[in-house]
C-alpha positions in Angstrom: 0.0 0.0 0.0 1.5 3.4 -1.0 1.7 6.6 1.1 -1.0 8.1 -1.2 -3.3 5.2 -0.2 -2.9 5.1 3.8 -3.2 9.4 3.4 -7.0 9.1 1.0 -7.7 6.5 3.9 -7.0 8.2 6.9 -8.2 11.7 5.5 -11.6 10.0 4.4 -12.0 9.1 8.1 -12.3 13.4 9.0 -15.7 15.0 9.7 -16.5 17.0 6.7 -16.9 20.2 8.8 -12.6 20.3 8.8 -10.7 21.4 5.5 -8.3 18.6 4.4 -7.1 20.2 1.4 -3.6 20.4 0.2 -2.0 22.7 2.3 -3.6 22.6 5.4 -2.9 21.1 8.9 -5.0 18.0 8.8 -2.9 17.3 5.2 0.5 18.1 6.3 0.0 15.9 9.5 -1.8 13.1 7.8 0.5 13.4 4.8 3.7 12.3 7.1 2.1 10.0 9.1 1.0 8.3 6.1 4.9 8.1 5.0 5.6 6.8 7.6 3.1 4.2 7.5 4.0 2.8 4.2 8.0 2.2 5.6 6.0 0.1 8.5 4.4 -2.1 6.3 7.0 -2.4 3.8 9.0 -4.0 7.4 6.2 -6.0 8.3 6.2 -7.9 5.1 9.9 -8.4 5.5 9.5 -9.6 8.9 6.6 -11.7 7.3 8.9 -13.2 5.0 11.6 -13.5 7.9 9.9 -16.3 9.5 9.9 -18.8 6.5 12.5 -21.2 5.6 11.8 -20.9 2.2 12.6 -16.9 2.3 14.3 -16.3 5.3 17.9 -15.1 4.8 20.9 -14.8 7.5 20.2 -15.2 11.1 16.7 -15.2 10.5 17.3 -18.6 8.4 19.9 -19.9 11.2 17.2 -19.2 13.4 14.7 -21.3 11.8 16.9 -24.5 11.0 17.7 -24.6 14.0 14.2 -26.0 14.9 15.3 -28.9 13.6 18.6 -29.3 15.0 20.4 -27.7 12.1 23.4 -25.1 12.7 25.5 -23.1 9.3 28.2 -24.8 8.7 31.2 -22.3 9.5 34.0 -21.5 7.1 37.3 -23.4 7.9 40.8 -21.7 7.3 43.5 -23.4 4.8 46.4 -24.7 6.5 49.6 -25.7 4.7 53.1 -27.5 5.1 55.3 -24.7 4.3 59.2 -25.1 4.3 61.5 -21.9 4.8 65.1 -21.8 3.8 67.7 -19.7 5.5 70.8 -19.9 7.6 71.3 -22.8 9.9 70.6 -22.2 13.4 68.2 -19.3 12.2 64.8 -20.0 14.3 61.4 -19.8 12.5 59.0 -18.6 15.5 55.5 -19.2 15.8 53.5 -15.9 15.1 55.9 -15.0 12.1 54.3 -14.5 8.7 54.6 -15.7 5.3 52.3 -14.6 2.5 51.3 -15.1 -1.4 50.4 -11.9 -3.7 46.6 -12.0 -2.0 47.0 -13.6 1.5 49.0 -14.1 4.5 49.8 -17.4 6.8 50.6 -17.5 10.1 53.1 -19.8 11.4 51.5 -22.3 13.8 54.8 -23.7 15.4 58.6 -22.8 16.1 61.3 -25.0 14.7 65.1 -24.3 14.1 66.4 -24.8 10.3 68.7 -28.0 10.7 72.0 -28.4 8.9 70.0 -28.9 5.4 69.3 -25.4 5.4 65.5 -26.0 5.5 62.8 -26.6 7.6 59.1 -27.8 7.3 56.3 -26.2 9.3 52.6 -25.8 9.4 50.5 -22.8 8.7 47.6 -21.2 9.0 45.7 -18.7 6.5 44.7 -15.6 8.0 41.4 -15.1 6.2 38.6 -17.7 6.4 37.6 -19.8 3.8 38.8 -20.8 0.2 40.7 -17.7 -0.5 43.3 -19.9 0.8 43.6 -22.5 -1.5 46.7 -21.7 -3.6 48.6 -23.0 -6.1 51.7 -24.8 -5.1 54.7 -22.2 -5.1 52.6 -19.2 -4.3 53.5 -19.2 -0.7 56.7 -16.8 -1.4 57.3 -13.9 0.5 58.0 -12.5 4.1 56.2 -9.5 4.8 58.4 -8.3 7.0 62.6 -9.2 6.1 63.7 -11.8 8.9 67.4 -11.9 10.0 68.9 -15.6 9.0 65.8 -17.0 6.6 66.0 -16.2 3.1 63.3 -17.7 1.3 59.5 -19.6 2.1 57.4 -21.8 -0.3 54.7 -24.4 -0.2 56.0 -27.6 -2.3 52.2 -29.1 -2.7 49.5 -26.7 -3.6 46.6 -25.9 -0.8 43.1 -26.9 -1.0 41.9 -27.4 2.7 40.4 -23.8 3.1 36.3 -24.0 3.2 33.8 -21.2 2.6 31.0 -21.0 5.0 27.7 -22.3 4.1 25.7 -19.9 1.7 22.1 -19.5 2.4 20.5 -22.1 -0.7 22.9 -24.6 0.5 21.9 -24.7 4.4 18.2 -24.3 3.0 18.4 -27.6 0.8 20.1 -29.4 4.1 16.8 -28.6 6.2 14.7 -29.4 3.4 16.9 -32.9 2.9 16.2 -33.3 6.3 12.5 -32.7 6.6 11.2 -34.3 3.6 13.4 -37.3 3.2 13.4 -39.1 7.3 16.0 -40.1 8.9 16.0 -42.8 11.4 17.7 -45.8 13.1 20.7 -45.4 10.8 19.2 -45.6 7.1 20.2 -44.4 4.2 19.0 -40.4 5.0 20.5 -40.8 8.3 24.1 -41.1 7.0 23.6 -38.7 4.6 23.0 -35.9 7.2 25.8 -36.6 9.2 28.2 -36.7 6.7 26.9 -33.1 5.2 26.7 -31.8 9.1 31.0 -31.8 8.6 32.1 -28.2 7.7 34.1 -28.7 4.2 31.8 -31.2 3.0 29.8 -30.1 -0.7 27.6 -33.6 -0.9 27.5 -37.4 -0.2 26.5 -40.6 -1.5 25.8 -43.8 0.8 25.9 -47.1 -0.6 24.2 -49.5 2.0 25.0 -53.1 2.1 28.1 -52.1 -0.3 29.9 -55.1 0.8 27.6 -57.4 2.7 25.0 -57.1 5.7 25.8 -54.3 8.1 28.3 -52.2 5.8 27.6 -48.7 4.5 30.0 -46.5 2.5 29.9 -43.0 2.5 31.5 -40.8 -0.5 31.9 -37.4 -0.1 33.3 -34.5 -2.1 34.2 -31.3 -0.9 32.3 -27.7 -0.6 34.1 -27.0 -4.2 32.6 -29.9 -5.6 35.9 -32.2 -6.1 38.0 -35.2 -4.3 37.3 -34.3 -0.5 41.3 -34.6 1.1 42.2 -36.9 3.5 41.5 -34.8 6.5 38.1 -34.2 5.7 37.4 -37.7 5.2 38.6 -38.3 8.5 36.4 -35.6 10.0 33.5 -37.6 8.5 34.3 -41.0 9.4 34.6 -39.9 13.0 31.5 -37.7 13.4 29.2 -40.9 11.5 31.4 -43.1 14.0 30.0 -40.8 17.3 26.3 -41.1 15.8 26.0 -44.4 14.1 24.5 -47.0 15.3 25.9 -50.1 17.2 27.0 -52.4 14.6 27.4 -51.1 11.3 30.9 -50.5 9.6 31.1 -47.2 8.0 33.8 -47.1 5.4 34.2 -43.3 4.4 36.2 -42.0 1.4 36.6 -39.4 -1.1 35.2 -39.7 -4.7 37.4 -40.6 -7.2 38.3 -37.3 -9.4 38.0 -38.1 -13.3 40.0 -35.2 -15.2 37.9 -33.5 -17.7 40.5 -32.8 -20.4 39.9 -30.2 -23.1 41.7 -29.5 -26.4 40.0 -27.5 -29.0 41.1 -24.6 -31.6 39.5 -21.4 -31.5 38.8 -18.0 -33.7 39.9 -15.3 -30.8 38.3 -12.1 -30.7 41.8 -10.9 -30.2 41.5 -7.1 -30.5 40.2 -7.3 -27.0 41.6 -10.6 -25.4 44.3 -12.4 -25.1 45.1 -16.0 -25.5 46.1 -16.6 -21.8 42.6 -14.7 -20.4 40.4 -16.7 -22.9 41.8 -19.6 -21.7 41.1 -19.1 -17.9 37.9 -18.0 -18.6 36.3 -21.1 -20.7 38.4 -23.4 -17.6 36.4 -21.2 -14.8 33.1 -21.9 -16.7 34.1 -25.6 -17.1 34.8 -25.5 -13.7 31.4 -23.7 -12.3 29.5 -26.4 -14.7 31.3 -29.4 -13.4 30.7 -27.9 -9.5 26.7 -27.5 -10.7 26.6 -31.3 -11.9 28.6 -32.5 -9.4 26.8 -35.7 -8.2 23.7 -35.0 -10.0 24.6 -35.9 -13.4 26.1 -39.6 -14.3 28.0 -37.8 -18.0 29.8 -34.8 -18.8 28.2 -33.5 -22.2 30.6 -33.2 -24.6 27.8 -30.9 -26.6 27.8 -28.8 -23.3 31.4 -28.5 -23.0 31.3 -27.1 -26.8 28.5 -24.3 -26.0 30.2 -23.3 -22.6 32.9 -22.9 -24.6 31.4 -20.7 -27.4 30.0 -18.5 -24.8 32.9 -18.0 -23.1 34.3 -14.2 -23.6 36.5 -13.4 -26.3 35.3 -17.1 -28.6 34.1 -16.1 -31.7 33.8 -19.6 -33.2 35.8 -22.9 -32.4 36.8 -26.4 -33.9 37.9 -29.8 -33.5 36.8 -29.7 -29.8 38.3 -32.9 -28.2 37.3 -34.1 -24.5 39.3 -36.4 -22.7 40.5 -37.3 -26.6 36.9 -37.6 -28.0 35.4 -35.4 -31.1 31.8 -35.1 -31.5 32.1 -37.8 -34.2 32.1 -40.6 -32.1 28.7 -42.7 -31.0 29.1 -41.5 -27.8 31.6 -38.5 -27.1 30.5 -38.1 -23.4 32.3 -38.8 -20.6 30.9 -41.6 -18.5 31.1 -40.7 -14.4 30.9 -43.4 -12.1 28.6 -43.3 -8.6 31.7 -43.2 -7.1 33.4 -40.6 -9.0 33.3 -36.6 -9.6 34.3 -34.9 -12.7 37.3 -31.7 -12.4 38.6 -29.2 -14.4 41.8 -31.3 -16.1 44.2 -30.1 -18.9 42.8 -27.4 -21.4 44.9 -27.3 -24.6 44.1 -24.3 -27.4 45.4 -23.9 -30.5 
């Protein structure tokens, strides 16, 4: 209801014997009433919507899971091996920092560098989530120059760091939850333990996988690939505190099936390079394989080729080839086991 509306309304409701023309008291007091009014009920539908899972957003959504047991999953920060050369006897102190080109690590331990010249220890991202996940090598500088060490990398590249849950995905846990039962340990019941784990994107449970009384969970990770060991572990032991006596619960991660791409394209190459057409058509790849991430038993190879046409900077392309297959073939898909999750793989362009 507009302003306009509540102000015909309320001046409608004045004896006739008082002038409630423009301009006049009764209009100028109505007039901001009436303002303010409208704001109130604009709240009050907002409130309204507040108090539904199906629109409720933020802590008004955490609020409502939580009726059913259900708590946002919290980002995780990335942690790495690191190793720092430098002079031996030099001492690498917990505290100190080491950073890429976007983010800093804090040291999480203090070790002295050994006769080798090197020595290995853990650290810690400073921000939350998958900002942290870096390539390997891009651990590289000290912020601040340190007498005795001389140089800091990460030989294996980091992918532990874990965004918090977003608002659709802790709405489809509670709707999991209440639409599909879980109880005494079936199939349902595994499922929402394993996706209560921070880190974890979605599971599969196999019951009976290998005889009476054996389930297997797969998992894969909040990024939609191979979960790594630790959060595999995480899972296995939080099923293990809520299973039921009895059953043997054999957790791992999905197998990763690269999705390689070779294809030759027409560039638009007034206004893009090589290199940034390239990353682009992998982070759409990428964002499609994350969306049909243990929904979808095939990658399309027909998708692939319009994800890649739409890509910026494609004006045309040819001889597409996934994981060595041309559209020619009977069937140029690529077949995804139960068990396994499609990832972004080698993409060659000519």
């Amino acid at each position: 209801m507009t302003n306009n509306e509540i102000k015909d309304r309320m001046l409608s409701k004045i004896d006739d014997e008082y002038d409630t023309s423009e301009g006049t008291f009764f209009n100028d007091i109505i007039g901001a009433l009436a303002i303010e009014l409208e704001s109130a009920y604009e709240n009050l539908e907002e409130i309204l919507e507040q108090g539904f899972v199906e629109s409720a957003e933020g802590k008004y959504l955490d609020k409502k899971v939580k009726e059913k047991g259900l708590l946002r999953k919290p980002p995780i920060k990335a942690k790495a091996t690191i190793v720092i050369s430098g002079v031996e006897g030099a001492m690498v102190e917990q505290g100190m920092k080491v950073s890429s080109d976007i983010v800093n690590f804090t040291i999480m331990e203090s070790k002295r560098i050994d006769s080798s010249g090197n020595v290995t220890v853990l650290a810690e991202c400073d921000q939350e989530g998958s900002v942290g996940n870096l390539h390997k090598g891009a651990i590289k500088y000290f912020p601040i120059t340190i007498q005795g060490l001389d140089s800091v990398t990460n030989p294996e590249s980091i992918s532990n760091g874990y965004d918090g849950e977003v608002d659709d995905e802790l709405r489809k846990r509670y709707y999991d939850k209440v639409r599909i039962p879980a109880t005494s340990g079936n199939k349902a019941h595994y499922s929402n333990w394993a996706m209560e784990v921070p880190g974890v994107g979605d599971v599969r449970v196999i019951p009976l996988w290998d005889g009476k009384g054996t389930v297997k969970v797969v998992i894969i990770d909040s990024e939609k690939t191979g979960a790594e060991e630790a959060l595999v572990n995480m899972v296995h032991k939080h099923i293990e505190k809520n299973r039921p006596i009895g059953a043997t619960v054999t957790t791992i991660s999905a197998t990763e099936i690269p999705v390689n791409i070779g294809v030759r394209l027409i560039i638009d190459e007034l206004n893009f390079t090589k290199e940034q057409v390239k990353e682009t058509i992998s982070e759409n790849i990428r964002l499609h394989l994350k969306e049909i991430a243990f929904k979808d038993n095939i990658v399309s190879h027909a998708r692939l080729g319009s994800i890649i046409l739409q890509s910026g900077g494609v004006k045309d392309y040819k001889n597409l080839l996934v994981n060595d297959k041309n559209a020619g073939l009977e069937n140029p898909n690529i077949d995804i086991g139960y068990e396994e999750v499609a990832v972004v793989g080698v993409i060659t362009i000519e």
